[in-house]
ROSEGU-924423 format. One record per residue (C-alpha): chain; x, y, z; residue in three letters. Coordinates in steps of 0.02 Angstrom, whole numbers, plus 32768, in hexadecimal, padded with zeros to 4 digits. Each point is the difference from the previous one (the first is absolute). Example, Ala and Ser with C-alpha at 12.3 -4.5 7.8 and 13.67 -1.06 7.14 Angstrom:
residues 2
+------+------+------+------+------+
| unit |   xx |   yy |   zz | code |
+------+------+------+------+------+
|    A | 8267 | 7F1F | 8186 |  Ala |
|    A | 8045 | 80AC | 7FDF |  Ser |
+------+------+------+------+------+
***
This chain:
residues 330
+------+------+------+------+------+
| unit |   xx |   yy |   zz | code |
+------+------+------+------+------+
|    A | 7A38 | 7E2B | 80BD |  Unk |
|    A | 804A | 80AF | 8048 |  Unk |
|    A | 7F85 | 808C | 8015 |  Unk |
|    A | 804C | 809B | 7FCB |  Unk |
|    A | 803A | 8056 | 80A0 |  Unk |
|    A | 8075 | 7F44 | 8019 |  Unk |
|    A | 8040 | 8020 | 7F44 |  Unk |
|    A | 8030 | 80A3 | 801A |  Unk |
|    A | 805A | 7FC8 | 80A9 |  Unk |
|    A | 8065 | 7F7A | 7FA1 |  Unk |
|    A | 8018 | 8099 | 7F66 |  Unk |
|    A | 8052 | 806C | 8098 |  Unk |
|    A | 8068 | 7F79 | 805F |  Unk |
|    A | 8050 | 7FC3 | 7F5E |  Unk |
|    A | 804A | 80B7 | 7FF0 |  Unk |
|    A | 8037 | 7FF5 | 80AC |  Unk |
|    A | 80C8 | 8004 | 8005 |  Unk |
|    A | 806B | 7FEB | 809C |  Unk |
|    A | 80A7 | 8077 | 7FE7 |  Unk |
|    A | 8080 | 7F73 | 8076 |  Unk |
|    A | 80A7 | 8050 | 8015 |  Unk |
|    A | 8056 | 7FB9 | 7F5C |  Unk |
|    A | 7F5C | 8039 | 7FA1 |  Unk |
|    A | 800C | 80A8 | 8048 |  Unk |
|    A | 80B6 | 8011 | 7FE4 |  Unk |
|    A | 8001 | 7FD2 | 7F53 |  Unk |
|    A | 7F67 | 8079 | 7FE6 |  Unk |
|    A | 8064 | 8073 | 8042 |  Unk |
|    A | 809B | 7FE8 | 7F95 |  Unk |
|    A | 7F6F | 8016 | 7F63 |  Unk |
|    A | 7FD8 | 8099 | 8059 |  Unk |
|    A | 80C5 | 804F | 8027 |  Unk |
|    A | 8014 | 7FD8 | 7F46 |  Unk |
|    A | 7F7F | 808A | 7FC1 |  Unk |
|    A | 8045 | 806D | 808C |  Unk |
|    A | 80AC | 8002 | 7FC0 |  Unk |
|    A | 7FED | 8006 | 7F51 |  Unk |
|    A | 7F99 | 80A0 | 800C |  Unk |
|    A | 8077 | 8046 | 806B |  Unk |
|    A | 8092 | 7FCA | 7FAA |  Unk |
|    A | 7FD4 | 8020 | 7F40 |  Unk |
|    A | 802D | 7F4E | 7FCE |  Unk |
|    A | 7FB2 | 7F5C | 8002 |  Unk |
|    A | 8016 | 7FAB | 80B3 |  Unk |
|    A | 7FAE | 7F53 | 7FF5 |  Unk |
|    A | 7FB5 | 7F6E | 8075 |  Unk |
|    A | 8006 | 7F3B | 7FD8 |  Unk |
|    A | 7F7B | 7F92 | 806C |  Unk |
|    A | 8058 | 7F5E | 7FFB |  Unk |
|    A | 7FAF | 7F5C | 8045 |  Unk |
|    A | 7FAC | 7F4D | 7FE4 |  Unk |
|    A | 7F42 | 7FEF | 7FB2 |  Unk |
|    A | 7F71 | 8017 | 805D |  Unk |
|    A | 8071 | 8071 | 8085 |  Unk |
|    A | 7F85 | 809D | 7FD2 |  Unk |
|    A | 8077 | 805E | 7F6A |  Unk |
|    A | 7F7E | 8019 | 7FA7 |  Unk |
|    A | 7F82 | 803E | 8079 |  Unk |
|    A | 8086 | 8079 | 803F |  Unk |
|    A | 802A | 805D | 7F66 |  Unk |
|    A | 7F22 | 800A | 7FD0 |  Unk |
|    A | 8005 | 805B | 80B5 |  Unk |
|    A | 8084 | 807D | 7FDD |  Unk |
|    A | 7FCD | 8029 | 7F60 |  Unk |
|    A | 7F50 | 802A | 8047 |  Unk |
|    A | 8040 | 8063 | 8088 |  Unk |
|    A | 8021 | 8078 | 7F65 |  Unk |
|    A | 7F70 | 8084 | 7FA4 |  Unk |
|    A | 7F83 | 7F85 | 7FBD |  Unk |
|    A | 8008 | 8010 | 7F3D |  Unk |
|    A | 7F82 | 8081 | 7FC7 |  Unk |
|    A | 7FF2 | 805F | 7F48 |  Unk |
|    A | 8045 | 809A | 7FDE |  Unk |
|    A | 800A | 8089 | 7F52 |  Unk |
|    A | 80BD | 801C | 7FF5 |  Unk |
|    A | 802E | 8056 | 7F3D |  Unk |
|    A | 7F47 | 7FEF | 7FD6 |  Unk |
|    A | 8010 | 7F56 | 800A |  Unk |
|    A | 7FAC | 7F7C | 8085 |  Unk |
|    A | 807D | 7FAF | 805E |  Unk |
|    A | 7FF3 | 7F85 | 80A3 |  Unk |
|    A | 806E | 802A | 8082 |  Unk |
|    A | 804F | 7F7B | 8044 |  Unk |
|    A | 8071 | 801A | 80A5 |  Unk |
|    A | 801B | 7F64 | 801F |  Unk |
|    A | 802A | 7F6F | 7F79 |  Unk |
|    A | 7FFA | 7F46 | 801C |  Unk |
|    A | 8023 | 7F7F | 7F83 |  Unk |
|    A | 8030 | 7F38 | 7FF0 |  Unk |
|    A | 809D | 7FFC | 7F9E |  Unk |
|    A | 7FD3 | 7FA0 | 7F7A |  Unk |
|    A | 804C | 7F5D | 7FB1 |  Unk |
|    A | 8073 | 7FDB | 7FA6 |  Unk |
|    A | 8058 | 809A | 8039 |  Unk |
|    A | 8024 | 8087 | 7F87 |  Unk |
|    A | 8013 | 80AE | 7FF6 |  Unk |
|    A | 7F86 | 8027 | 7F8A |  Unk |
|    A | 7F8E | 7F91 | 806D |  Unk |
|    A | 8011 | 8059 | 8096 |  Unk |
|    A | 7FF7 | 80A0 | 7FA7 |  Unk |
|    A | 7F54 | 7FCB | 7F9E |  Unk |
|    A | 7FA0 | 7FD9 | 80B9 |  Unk |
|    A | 8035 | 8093 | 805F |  Unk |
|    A | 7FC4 | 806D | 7F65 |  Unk |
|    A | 7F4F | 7F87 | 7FE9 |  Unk |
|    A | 7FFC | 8025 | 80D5 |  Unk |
|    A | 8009 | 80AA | 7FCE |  Unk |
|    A | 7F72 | 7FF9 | 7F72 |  Unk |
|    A | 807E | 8020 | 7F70 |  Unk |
|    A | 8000 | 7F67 | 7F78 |  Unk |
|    A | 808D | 802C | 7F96 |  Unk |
|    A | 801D | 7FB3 | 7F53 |  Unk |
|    A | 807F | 7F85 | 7FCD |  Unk |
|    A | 809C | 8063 | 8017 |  Unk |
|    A | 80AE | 7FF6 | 8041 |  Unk |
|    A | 8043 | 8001 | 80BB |  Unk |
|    A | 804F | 80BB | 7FE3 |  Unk |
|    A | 7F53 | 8039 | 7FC7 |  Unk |
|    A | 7FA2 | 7FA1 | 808C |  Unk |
|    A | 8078 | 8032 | 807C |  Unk |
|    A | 7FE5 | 80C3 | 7FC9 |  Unk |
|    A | 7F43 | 7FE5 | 8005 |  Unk |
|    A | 8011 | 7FAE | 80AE |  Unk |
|    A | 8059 | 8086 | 8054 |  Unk |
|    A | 7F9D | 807E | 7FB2 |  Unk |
|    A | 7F57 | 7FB5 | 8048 |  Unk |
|    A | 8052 | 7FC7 | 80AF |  Unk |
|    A | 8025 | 80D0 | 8001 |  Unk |
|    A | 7F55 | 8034 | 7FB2 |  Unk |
|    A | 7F87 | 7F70 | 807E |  Unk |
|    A | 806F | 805D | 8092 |  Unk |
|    A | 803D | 7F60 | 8030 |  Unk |
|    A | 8068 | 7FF5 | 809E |  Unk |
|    A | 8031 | 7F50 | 8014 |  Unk |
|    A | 8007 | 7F57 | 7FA8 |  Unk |
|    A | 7FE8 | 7F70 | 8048 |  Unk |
|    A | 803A | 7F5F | 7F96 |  Unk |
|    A | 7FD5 | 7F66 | 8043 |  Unk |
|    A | 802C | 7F27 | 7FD5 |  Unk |
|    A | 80BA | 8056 | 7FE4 |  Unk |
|    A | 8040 | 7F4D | 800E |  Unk |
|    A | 7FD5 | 7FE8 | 7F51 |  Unk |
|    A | 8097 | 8052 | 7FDC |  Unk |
|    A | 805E | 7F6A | 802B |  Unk |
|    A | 7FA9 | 7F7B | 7F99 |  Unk |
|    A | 806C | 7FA5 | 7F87 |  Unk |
|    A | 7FB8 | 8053 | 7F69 |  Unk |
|    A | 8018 | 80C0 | 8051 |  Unk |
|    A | 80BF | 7FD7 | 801A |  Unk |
|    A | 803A | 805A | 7F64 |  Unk |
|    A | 7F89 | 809E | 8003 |  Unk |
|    A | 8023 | 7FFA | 80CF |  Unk |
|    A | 8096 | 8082 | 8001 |  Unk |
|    A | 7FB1 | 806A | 7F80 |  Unk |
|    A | 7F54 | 8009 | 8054 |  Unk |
|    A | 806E | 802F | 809D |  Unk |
|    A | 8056 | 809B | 7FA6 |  Unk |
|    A | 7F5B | 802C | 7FB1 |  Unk |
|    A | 7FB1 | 7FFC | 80AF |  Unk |
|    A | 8084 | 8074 | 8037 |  Unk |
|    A | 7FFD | 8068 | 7F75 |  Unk |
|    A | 7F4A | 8015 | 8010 |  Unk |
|    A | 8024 | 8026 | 80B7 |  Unk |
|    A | 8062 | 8090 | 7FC7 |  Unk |
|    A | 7FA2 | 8044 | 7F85 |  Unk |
|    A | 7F5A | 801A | 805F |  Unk |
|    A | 802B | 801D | 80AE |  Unk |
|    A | 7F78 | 7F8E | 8025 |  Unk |
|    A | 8031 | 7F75 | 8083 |  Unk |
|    A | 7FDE | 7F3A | 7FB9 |  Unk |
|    A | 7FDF | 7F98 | 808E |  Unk |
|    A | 801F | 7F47 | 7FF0 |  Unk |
|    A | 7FBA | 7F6C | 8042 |  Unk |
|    A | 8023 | 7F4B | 7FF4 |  Unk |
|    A | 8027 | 7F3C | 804D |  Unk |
|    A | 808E | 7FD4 | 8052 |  Unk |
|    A | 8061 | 7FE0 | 7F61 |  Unk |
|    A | 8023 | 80AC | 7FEF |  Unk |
|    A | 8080 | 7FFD | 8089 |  Unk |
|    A | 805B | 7FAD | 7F5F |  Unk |
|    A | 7FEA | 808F | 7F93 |  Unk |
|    A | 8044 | 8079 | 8088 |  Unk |
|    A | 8099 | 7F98 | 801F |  Unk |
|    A | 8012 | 7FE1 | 7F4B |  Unk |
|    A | 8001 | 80C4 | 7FE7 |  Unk |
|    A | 8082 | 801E | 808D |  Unk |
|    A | 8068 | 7F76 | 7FB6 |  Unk |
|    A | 8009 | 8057 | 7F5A |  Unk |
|    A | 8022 | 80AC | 8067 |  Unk |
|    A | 7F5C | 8033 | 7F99 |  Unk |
|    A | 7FEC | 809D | 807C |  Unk |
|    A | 7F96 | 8074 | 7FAB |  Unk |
|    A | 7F7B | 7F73 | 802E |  Unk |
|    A | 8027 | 7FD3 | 80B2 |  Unk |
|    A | 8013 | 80B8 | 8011 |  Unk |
|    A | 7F59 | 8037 | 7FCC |  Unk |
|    A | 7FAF | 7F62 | 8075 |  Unk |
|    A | 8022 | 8030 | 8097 |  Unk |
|    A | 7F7E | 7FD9 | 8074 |  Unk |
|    A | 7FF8 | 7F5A | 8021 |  Unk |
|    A | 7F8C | 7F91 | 805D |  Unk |
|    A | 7FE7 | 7F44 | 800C |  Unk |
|    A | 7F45 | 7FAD | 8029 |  Unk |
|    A | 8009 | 7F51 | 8041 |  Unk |
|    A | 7F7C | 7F7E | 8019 |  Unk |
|    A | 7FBA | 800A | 80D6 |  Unk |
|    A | 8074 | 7FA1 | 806A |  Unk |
|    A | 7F9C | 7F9C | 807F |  Unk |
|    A | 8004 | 8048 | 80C5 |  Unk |
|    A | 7F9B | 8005 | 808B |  Unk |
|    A | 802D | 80A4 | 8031 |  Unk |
|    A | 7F8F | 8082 | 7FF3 |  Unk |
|    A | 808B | 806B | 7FB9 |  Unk |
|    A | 8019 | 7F88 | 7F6A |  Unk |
|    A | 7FBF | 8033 | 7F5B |  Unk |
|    A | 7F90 | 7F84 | 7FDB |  Unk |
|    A | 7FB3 | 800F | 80AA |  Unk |
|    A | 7FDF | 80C8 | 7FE2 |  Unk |
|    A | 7FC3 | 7FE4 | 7F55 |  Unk |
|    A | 7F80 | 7F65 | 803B |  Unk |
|    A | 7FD2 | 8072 | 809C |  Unk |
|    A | 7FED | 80BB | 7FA6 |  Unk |
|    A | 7F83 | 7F92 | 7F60 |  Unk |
|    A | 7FA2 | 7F9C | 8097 |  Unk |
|    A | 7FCD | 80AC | 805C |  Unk |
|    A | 7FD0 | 803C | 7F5A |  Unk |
|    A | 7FA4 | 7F51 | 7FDC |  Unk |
|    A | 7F9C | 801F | 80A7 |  Unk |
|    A | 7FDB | 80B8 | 7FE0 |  Unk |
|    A | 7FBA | 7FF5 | 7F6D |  Unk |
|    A | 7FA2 | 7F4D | 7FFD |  Unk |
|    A | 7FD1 | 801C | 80AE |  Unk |
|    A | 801A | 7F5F | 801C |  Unk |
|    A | 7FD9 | 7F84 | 80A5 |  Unk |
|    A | 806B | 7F97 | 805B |  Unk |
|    A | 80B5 | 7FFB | 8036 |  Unk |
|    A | 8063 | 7FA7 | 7F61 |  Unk |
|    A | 807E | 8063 | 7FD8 |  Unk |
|    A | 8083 | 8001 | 7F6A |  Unk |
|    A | 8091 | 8021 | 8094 |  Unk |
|    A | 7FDF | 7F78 | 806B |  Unk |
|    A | 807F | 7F78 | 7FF1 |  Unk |
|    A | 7F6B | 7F92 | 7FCB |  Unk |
|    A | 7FDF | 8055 | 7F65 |  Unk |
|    A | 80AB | 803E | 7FE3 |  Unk |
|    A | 8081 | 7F71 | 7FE8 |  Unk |
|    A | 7F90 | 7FAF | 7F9A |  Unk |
|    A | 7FE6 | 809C | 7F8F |  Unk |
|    A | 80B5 | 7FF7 | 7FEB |  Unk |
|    A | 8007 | 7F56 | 7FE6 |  Unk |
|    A | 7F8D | 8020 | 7F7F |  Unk |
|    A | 804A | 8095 | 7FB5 |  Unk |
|    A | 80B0 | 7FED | 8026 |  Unk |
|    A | 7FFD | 80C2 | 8021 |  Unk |
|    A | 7FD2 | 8030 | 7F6A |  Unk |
|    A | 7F8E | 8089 | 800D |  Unk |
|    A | 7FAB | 7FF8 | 7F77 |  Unk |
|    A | 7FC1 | 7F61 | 8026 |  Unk |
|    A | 7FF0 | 8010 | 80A0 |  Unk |
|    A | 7F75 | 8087 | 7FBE |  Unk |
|    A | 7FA7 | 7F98 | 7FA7 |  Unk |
|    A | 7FF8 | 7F7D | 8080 |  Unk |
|    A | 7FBD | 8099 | 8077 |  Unk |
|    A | 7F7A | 803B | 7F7C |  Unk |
|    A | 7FBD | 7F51 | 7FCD |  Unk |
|    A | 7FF8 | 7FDC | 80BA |  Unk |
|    A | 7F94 | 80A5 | 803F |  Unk |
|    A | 7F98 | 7FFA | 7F4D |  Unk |
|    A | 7FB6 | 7F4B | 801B |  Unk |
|    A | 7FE6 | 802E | 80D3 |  Unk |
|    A | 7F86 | 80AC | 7FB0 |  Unk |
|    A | 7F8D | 7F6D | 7FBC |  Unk |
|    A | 7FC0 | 7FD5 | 8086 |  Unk |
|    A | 7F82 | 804E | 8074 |  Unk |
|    A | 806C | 800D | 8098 |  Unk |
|    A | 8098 | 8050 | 7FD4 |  Unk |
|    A | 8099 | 7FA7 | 806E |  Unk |
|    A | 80A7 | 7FDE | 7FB0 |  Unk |
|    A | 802D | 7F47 | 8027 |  Unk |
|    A | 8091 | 7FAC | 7FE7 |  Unk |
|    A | 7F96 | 7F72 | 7F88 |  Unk |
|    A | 7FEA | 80A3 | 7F8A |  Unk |
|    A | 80C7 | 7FFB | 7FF3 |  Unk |
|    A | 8008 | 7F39 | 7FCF |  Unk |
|    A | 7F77 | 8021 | 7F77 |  Unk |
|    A | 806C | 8092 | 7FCE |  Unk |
|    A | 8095 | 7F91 | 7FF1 |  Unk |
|    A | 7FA8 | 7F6B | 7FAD |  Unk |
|    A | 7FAC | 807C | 7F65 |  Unk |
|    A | 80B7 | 8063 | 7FE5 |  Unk |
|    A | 8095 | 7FC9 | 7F98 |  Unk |
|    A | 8095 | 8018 | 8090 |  Unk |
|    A | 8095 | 7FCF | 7F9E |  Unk |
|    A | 806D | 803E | 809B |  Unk |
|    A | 7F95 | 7FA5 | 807A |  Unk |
|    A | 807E | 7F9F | 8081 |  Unk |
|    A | 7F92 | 7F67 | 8025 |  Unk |
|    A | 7FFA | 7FA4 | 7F4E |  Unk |
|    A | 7F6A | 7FA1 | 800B |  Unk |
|    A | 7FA2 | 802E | 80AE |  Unk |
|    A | 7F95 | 80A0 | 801A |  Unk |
|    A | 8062 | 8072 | 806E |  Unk |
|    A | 7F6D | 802E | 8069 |  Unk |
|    A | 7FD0 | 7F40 | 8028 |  Unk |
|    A | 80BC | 7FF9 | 8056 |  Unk |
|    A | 801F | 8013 | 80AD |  Unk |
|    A | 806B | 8098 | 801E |  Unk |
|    A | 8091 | 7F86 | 8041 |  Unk |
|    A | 7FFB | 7FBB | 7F4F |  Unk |
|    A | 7FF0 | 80B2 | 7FAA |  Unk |
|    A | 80B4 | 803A | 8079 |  Unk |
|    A | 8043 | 7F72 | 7FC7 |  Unk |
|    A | 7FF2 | 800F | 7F41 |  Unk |
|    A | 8036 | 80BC | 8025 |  Unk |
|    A | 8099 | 7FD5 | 8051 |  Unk |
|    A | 803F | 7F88 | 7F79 |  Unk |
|    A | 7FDE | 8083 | 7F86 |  Unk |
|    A | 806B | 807E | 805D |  Unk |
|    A | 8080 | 7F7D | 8010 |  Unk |
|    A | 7FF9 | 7FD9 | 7F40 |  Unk |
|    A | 7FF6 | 80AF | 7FCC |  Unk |
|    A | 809E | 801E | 807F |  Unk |
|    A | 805B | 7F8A | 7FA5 |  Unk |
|    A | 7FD4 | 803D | 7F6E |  Unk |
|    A | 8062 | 80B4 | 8017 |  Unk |
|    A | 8087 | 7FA8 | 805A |  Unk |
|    A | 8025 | 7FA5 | 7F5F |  Unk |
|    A | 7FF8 | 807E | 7F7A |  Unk |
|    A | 8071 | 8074 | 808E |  Unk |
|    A | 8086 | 7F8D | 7FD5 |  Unk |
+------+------+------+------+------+
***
């Protein structure tokens, strides 16, 4: 067991985020977004594009606390909680009304069963009334699921419309599948939409490099001085070390947020024990109590390879992956 001081490390190194050049540039395109729309007068909008586990999600929590923390306010002699900042899950199936009914529940308003015109005029008039400043409206890719397709280019106008009508900017987030729905939207020259979205940026699982320059090597080196700082730990194992590192990746396949995990359920098992050292053995155990689904190696424990063995399986992934672009370029 952890005494408290050890939980309270873990508490603050799991809030620890690394802001890696892509990370800080789409932050940044979240952040222009706001900028422009107040000093434009109209809805200028960001979409976060990338795979799973690339850190989305994490990324739009951290701009929308960089905002006023909620806090309650009288406005008309009524109780209302300001709310600068909104973030919401788009959920499924995907649907107007849907969309409408969890910003409004986000925003402590439970309408009754009504139409979208009558939602939609409640919405905007709360958005206005919690002082709301942005929207954030993440798992976007639902949009393109099979059973979306018809309501798709109507949610789309409404989204737009919406834009319009509130001033408010919606920020968008979603996997890599919604490279489709911009295309798709160029395609049919649907450029109120494209318009409205322009900030783009695109996350990307870490490519593997030795360089100290790479992403993956920042990230691993910025969250192992943290690691050190605040577990005070012994010893000279650390997550940027070759050692540790290709077989992290091998493990991970530079997804980051397994690559967390791996990281937390590594450092929580080595604050059991009375000596607190970070070995590479805590980083097998890691790997043999997670589900890896991306893990390279199919059936051996990345951290019982050698590291010839871990460069290996790393450069046959490159090469696959390689491939893999070259063909769908065609």
């Amino acid at each position: 067991m952890m005494d408290e001081s050890k939980v309270q490390a873990m508490i603050e190194f799991s809030k620890q985020t690394v802001f890696f050049p892509s990370y800080q540039f789409a932050y940044s395109q979240l952040s222009k977004a706001v900028e422009a729309t107040g000093l434009r007068k109209t809805g200028s909008c960001a979409f976060i594009i990338g795979p799973s586990g690339c850190g989305k999600s994490r990324l739009c929590e951290l701009f929308a606390d960089s905002f006023t923390a909620p806090y309650v306010e009288h406005v008309d002699d009524e109780l209302v909680k300001i709310i600068t900042a909104l973030y919401c899950i788009v959920p499924a199936p995907v649907t107007i009304k849907g969309i409408c009914k969890t910003l409004l529940k986000t925003l402590g308003a439970y309408p009754p069963q009504t139409d979208v015109h009558a939602l939609n005029a409640l919405l905007i008039d709360r958005l206005k009334k919690c002082r709301v400043r942005v929207v954030i409206l993440d798992e976007i890719q639902r949009l393109l699921k099979p059973e979306a397709e018809k309501t798709r280019s109507v949610t789309l106008d409404w989204l737009v419309t919406l834009l319009s009508e509130s001033k408010i900017p919606i920020m968008l987030a979603g996997t890599k599948e919604c490279e489709l729905l911009l295309k798709e939207q160029k395609k049919k020259s649907h450029l109120p939409f494209i318009r409205r979205y322009c900030y783009v940026a695109y996350l990307t699982h870490f490519k593997f490099s030795e360089l100290e320059t790479s992403e993956l090597c920042m990230t691993l080196k910025v969250l192992d001085q943290q690691l050190y700082k605040l577990m005070k730990f012994e010893g000279d194992v650390h997550l940027h070390d070759l050692l540790i590192m290709a077989p992290l990746f091998v493990a991970s396949a530079g997804n980051l947020e397994y690559l967390r995990q791996i990281v937390y359920e590594a450092v929580s098992s080595t604050l059991t024990r009375s000596v607190i050292r970070l070995a590479r053995r805590d980083f097998a155990e890691a790997c043999r109590c997670l589900s890896l689904p991306k893990q390279l190696s199919e059936q051996t424990n990345p951290f019982n390879m050698t590291l010839t063995q871990c460069l290996a399986l790393i450069a046959g992934y490159n090469d696959e992956k390689a491939n893999l672009c070259a063909d769908s370029a065609r």
